[in-house]
N, CA, C and O atoms as a GROMACS GRO file, in nm:
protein
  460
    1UNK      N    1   0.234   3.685   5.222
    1UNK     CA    2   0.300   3.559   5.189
    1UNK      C    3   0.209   3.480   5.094
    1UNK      O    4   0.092   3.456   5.122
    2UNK      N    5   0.275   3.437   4.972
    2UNK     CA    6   0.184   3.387   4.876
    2UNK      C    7   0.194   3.197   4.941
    2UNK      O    8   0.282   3.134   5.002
    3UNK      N    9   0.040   3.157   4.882
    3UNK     CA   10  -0.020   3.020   4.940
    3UNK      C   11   0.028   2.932   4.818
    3UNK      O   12  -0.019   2.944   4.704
    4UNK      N   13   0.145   2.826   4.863
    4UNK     CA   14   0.219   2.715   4.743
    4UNK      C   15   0.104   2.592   4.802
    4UNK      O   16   0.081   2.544   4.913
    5UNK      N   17   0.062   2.577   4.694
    5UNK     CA   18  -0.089   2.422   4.644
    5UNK      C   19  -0.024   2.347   4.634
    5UNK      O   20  -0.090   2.259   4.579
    6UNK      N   21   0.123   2.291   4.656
    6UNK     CA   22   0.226   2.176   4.594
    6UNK      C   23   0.147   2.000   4.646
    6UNK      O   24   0.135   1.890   4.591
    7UNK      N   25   0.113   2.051   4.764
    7UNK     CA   26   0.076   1.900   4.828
    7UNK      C   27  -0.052   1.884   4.836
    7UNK      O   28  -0.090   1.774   4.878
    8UNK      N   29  -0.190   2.019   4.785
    8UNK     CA   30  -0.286   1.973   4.739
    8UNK      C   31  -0.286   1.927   4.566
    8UNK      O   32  -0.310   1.828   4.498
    9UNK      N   33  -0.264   1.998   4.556
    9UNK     CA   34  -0.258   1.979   4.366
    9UNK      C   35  -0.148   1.785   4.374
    9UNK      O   36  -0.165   1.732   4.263
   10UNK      N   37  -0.088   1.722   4.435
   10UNK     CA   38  -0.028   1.644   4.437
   10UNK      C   39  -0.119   1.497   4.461
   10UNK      O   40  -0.112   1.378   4.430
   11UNK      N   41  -0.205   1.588   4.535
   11UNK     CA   42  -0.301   1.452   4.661
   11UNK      C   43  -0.425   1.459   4.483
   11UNK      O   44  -0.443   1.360   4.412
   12UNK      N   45  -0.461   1.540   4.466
   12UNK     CA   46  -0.590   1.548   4.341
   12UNK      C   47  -0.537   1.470   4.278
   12UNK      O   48  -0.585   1.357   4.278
   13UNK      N   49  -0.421   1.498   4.201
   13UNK     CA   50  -0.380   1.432   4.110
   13UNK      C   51  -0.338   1.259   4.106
   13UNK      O   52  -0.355   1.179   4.014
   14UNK      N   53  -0.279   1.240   4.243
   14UNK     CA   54  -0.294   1.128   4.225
   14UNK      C   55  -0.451   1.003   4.275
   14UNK      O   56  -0.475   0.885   4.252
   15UNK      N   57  -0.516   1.107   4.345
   15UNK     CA   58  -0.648   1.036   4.367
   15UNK      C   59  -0.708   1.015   4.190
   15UNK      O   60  -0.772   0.910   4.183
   16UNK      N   61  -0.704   1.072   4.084
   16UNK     CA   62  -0.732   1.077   3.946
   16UNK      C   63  -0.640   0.931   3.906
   16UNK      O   64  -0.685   0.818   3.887
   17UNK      N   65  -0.469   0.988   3.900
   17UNK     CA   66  -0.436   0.847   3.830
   17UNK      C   67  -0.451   0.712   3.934
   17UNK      O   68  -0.437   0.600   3.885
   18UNK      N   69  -0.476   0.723   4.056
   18UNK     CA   70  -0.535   0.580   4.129
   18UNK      C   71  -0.661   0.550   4.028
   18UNK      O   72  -0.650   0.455   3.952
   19UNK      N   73  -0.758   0.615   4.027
   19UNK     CA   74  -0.870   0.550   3.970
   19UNK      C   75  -0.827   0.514   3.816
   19UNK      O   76  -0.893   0.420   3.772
   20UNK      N   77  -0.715   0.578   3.709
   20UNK     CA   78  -0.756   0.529   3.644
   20UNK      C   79  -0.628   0.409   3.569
   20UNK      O   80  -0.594   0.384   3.453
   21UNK      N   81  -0.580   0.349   3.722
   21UNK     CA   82  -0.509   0.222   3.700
   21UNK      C   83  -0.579   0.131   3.604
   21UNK      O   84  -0.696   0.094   3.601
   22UNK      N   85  -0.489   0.106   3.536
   22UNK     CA   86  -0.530  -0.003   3.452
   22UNK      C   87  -0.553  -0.002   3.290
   22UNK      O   88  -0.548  -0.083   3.197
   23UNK      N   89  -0.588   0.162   3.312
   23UNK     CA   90  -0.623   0.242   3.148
   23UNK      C   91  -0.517   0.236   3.090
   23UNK      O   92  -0.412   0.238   3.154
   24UNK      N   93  -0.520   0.227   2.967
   24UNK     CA   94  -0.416   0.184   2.831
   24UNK      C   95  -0.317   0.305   2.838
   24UNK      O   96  -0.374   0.406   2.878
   25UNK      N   97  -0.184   0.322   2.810
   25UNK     CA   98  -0.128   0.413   2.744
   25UNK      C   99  -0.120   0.547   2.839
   25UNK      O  100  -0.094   0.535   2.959
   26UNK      N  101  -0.141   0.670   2.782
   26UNK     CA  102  -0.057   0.784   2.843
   26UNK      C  103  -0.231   0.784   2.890
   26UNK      O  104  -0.261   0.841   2.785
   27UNK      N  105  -0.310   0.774   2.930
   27UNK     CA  106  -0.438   0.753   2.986
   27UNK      C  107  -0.432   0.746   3.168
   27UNK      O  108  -0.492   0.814   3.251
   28UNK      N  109  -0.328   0.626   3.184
   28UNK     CA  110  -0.296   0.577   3.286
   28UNK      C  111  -0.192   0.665   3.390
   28UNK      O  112  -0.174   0.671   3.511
   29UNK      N  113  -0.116   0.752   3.225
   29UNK     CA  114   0.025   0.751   3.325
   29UNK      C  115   0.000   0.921   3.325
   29UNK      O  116  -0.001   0.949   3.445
   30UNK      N  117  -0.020   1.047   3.246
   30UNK     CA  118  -0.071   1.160   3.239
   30UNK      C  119  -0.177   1.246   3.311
   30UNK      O  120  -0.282   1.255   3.247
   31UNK      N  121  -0.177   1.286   3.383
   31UNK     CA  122  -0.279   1.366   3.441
   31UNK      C  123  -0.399   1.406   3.373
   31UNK      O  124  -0.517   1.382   3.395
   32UNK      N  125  -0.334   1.482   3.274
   32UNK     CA  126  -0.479   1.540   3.181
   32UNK      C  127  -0.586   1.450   3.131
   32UNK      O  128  -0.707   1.455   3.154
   33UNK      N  129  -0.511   1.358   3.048
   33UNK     CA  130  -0.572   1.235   2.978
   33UNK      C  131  -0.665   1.181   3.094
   33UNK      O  132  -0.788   1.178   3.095
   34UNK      N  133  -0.551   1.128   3.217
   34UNK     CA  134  -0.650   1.026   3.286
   34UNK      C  135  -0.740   1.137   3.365
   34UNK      O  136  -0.845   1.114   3.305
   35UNK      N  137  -0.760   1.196   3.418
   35UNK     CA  138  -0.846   1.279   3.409
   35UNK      C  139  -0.975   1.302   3.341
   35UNK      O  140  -1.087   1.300   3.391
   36UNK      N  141  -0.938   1.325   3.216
   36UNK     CA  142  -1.052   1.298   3.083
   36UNK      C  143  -1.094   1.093   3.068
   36UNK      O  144  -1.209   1.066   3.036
   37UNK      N  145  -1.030   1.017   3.085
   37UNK     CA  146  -1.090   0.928   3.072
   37UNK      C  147  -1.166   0.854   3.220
   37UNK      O  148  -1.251   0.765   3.221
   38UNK      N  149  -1.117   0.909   3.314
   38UNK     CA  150  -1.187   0.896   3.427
   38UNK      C  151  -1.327   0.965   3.444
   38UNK      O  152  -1.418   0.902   3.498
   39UNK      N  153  -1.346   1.088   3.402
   39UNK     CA  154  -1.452   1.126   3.420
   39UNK      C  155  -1.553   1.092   3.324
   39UNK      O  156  -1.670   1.104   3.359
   40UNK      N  157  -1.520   1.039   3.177
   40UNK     CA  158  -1.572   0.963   3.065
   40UNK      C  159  -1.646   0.850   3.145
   40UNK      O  160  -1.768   0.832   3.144
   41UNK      N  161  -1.520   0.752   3.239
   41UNK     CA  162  -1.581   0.641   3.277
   41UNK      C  163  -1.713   0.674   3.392
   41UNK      O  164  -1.827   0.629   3.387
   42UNK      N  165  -1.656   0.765   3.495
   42UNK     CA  166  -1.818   0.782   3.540
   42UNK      C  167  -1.882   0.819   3.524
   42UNK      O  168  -1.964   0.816   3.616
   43UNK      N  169  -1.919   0.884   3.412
   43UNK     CA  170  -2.064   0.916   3.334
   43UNK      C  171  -2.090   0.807   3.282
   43UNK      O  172  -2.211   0.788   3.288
   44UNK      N  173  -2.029   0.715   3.226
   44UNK     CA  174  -2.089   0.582   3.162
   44UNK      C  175  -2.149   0.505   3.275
   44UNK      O  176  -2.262   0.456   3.273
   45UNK      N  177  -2.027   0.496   3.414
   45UNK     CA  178  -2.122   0.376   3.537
   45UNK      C  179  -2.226   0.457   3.566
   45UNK      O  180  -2.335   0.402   3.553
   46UNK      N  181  -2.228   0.542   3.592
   46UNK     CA  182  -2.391   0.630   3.649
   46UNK      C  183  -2.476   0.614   3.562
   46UNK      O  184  -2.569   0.546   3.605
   47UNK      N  185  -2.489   0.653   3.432
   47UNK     CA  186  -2.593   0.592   3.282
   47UNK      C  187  -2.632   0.472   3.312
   47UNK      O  188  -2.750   0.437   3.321
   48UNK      N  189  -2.516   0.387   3.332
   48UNK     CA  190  -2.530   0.237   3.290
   48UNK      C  191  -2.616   0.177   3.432
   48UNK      O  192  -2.712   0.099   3.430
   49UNK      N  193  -2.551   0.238   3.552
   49UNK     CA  194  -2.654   0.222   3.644
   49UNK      C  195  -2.768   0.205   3.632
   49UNK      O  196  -2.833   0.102   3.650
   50UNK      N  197  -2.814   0.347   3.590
   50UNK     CA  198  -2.992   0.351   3.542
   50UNK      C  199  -3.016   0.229   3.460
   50UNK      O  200  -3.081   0.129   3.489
   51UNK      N  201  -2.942   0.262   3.338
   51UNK     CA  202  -2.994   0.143   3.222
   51UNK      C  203  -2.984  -0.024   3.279
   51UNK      O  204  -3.035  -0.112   3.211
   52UNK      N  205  -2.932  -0.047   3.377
   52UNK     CA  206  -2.918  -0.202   3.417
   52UNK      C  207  -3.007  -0.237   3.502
   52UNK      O  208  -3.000  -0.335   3.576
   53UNK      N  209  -3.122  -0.136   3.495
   53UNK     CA  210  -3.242  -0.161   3.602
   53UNK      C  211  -3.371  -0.173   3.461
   53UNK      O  212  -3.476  -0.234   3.481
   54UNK      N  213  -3.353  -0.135   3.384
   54UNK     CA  214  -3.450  -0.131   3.239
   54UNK      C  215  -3.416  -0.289   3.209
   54UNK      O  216  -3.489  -0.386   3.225
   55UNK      N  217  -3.256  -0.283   3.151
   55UNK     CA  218  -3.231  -0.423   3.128
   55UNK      C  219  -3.293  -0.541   3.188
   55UNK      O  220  -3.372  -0.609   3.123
   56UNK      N  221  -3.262  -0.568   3.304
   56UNK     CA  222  -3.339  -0.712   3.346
   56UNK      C  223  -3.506  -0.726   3.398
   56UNK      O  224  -3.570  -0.823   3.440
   57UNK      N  225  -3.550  -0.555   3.372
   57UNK     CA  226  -3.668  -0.580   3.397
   57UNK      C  227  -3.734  -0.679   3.268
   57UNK      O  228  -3.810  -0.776   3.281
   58UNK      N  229  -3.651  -0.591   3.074
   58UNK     CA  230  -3.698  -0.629   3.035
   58UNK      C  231  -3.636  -0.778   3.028
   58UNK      O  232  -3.701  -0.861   2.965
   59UNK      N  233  -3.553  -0.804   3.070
   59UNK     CA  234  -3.552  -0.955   3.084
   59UNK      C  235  -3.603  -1.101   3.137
   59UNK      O  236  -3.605  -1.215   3.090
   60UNK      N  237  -3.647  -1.033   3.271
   60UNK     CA  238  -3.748  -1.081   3.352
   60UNK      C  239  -3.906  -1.106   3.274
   60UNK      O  240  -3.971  -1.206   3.302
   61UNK      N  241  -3.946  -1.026   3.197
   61UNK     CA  242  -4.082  -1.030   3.142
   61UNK      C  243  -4.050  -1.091   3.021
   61UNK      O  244  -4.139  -1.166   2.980
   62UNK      N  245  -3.938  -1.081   2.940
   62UNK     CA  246  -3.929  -1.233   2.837
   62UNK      C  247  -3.864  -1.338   2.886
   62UNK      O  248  -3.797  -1.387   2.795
   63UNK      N  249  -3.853  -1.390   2.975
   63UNK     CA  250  -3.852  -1.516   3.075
   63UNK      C  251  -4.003  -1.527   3.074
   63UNK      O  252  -4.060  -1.568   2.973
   64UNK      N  253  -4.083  -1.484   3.207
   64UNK     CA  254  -4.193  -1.523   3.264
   64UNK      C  255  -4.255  -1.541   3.078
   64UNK      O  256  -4.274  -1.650   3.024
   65UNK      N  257  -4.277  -1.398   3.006
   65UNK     CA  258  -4.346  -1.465   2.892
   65UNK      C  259  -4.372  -1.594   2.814
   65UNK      O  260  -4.474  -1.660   2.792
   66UNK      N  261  -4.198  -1.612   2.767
   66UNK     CA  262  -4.201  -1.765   2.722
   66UNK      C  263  -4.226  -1.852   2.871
   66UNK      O  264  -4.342  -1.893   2.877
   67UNK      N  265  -4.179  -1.873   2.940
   67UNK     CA  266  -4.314  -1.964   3.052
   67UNK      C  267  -4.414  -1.963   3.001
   67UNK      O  268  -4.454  -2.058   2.935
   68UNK      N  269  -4.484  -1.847   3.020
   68UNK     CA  270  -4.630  -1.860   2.998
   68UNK      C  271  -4.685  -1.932   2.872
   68UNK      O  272  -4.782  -2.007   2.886
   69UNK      N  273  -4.632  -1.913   2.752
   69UNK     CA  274  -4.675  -1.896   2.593
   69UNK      C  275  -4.649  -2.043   2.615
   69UNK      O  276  -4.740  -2.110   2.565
   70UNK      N  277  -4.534  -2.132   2.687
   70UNK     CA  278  -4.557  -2.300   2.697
   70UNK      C  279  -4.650  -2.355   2.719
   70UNK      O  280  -4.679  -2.472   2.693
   71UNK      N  281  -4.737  -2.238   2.796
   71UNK     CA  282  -4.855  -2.302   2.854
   71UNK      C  283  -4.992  -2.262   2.811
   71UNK      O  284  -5.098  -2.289   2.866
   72UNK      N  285  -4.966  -2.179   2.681
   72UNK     CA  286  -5.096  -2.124   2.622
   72UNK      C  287  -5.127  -2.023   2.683
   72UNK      O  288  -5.248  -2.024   2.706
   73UNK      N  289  -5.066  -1.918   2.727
   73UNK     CA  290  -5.135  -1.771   2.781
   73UNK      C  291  -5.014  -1.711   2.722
   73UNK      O  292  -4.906  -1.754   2.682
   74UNK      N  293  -5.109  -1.517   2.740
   74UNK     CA  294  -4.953  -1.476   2.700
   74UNK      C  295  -4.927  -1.389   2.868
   74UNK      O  296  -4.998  -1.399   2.968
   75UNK      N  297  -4.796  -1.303   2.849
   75UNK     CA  298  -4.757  -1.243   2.931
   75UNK      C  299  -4.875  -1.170   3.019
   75UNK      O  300  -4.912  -1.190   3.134
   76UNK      N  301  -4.917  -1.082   2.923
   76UNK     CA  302  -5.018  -0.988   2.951
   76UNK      C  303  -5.135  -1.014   3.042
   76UNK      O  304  -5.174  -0.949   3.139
   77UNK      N  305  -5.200  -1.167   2.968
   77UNK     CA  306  -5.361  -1.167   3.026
   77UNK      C  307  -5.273  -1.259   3.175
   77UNK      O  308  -5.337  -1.282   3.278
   78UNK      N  309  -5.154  -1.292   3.163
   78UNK     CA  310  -5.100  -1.414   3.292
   78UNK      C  311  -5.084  -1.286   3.395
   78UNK      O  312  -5.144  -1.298   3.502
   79UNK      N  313  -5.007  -1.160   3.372
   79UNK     CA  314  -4.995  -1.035   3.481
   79UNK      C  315  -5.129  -0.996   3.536
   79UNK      O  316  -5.151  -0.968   3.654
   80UNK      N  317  -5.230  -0.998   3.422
   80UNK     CA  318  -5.359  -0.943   3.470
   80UNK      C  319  -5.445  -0.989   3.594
   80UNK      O  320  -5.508  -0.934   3.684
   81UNK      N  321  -5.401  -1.177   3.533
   81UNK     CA  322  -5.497  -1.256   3.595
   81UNK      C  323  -5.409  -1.272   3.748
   81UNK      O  324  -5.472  -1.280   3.853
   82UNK      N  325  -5.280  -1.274   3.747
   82UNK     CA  326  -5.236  -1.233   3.852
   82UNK      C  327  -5.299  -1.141   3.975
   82UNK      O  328  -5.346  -1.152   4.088
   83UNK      N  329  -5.273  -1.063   3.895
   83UNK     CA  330  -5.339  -0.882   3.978
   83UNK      C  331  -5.463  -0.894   4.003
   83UNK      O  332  -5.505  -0.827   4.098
   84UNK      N  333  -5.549  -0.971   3.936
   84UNK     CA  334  -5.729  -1.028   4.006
   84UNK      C  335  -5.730  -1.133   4.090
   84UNK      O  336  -5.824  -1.155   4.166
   85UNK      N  337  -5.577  -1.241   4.078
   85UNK     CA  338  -5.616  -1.290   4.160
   85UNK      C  339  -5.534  -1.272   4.352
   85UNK      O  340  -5.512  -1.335   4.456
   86UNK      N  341  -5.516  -1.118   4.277
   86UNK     CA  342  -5.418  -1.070   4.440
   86UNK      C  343  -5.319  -1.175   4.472
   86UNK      O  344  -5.312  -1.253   4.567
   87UNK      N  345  -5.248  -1.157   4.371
   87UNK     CA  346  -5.077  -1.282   4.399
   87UNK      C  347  -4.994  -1.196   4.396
   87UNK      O  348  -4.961  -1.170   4.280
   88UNK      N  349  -4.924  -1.116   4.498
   88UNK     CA  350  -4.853  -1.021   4.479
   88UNK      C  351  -4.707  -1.073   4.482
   88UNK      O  352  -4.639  -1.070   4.584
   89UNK      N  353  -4.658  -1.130   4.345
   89UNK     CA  354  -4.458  -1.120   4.304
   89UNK      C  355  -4.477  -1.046   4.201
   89UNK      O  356  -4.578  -1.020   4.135
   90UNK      N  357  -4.309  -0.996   4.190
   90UNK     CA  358  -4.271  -0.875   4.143
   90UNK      C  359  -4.166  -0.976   4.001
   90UNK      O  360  -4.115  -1.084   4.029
   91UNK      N  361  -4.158  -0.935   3.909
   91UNK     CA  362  -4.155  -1.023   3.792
   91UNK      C  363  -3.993  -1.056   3.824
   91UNK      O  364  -3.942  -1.142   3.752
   92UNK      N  365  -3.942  -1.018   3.887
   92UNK     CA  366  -3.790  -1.100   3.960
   92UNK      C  367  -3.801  -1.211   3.961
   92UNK      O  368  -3.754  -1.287   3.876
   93UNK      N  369  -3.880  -1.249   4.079
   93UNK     CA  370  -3.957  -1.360   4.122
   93UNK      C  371  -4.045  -1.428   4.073
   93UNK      O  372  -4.086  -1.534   4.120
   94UNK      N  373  -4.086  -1.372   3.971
   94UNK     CA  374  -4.160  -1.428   3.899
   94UNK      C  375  -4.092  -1.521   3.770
   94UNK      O  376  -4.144  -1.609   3.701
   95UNK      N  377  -3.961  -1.465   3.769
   95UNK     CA  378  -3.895  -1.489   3.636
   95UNK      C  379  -3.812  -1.636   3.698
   95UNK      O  380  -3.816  -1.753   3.659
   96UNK      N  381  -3.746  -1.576   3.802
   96UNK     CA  382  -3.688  -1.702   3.882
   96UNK      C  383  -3.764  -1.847   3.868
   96UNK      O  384  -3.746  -1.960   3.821
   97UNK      N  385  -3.858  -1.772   3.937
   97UNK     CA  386  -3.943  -1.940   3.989
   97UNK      C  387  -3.976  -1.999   3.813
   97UNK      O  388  -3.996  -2.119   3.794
   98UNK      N  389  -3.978  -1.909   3.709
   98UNK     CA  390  -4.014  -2.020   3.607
   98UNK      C  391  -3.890  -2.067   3.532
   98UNK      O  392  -3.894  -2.153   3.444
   99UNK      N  393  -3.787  -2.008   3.569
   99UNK     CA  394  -3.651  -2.068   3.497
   99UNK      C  395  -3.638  -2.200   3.583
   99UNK      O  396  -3.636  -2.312   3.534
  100UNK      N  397  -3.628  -2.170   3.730
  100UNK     CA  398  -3.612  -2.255   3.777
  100UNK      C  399  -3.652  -2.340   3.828
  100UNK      O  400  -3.577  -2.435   3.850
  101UNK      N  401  -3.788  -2.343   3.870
  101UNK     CA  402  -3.886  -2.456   3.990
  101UNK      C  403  -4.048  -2.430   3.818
  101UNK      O  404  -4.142  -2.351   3.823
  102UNK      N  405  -4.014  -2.529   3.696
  102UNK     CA  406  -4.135  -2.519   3.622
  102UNK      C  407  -4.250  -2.555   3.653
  102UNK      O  408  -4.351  -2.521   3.592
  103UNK      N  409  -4.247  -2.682   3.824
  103UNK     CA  410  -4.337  -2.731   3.871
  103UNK      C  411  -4.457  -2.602   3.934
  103UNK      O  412  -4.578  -2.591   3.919
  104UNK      N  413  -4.360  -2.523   4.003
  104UNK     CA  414  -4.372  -2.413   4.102
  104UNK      C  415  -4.501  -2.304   3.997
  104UNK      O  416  -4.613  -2.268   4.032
  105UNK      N  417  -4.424  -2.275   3.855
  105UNK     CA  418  -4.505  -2.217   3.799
  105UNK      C  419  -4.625  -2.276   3.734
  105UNK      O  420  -4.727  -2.216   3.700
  106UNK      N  421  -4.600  -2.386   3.723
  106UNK     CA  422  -4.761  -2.473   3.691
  106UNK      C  423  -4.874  -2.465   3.714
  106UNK      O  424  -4.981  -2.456   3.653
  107UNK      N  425  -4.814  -2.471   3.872
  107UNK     CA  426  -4.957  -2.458   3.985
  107UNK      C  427  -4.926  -2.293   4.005
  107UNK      O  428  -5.005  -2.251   4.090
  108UNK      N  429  -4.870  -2.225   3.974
  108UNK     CA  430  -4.914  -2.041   3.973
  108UNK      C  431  -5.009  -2.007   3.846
  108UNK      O  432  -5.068  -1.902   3.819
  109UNK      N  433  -5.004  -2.108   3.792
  109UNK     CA  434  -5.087  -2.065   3.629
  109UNK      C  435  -5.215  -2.154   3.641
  109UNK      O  436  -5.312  -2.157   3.565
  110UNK      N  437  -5.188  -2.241   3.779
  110UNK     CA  438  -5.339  -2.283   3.764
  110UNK      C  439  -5.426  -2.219   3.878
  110UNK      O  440  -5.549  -2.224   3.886
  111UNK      N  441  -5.353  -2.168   3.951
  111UNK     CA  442  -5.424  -2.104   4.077
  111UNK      C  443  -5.516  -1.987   4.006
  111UNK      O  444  -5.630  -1.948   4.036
  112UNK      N  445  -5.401  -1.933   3.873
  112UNK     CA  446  -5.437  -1.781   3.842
  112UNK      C  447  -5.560  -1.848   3.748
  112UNK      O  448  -5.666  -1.787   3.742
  113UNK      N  449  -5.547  -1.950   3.690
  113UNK     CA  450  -5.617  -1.936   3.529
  113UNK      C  451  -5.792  -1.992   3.634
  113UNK      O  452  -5.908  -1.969   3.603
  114UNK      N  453  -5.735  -2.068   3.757
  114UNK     CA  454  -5.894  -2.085   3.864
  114UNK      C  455  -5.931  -1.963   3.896
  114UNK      O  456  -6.050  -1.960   3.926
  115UNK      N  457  -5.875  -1.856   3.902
  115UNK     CA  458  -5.929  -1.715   3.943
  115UNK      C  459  -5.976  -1.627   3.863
  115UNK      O  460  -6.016  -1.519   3.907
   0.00000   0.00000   0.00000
């Protein structure tokens, strides 16, 4: 007795066009297509994953930088003097506190520049 796939091949296919609600044109409504643009899109979120951890690092370190350069140091010798003076934040936090609390980083640049 030959094996009919009717209601697996049915369930695949529409788990494919669920995800790719929303896509333009025969993308949305075609199997093949959405298919091909679904799997397009998760290779881009998985990439972009990685890359959005590069991004705000380097964002975080031109924040804290300009902080610093207001205050006459640059990035570099301000991380260093950090790390000698065993102040352990992670430039997240580091970036935060100078966007937002400039008082906060004042006295972090004078604790460091006393050390």
């Amino acid at each position: 007795m030959r094996v009919k796939r009717g209601s697996a091949t049915r369930r695949k296919h529409k788990k494919v066009l669920k995800a790719a609600k929303g896509y333009v044109g025969s993308k949305s409504k075609l199997f093949r297509s959405a298919r091909q643009a679904v799997m397009k899109a998760w290779r881009y979120a998985y990439k972009h994953r990685k890359e959005k951890k590069r991004e705000f690092r380097s964002l975080w370190i031109t924040r804290i930088n300009a902080a610093c350069r207001e205050h006459g140091i640059s990035y570099s010798r301000f991380m260093n003097a950090l790390n000698k003076a065993n102040i352990k934040l992670n430039r997240k936090a580091l970036a935060e506190i100078a966007v937002s609390d400039k008082d906060a980083f004042k006295q972090l640049l004078s604790q460091v520049k006393a050390a």
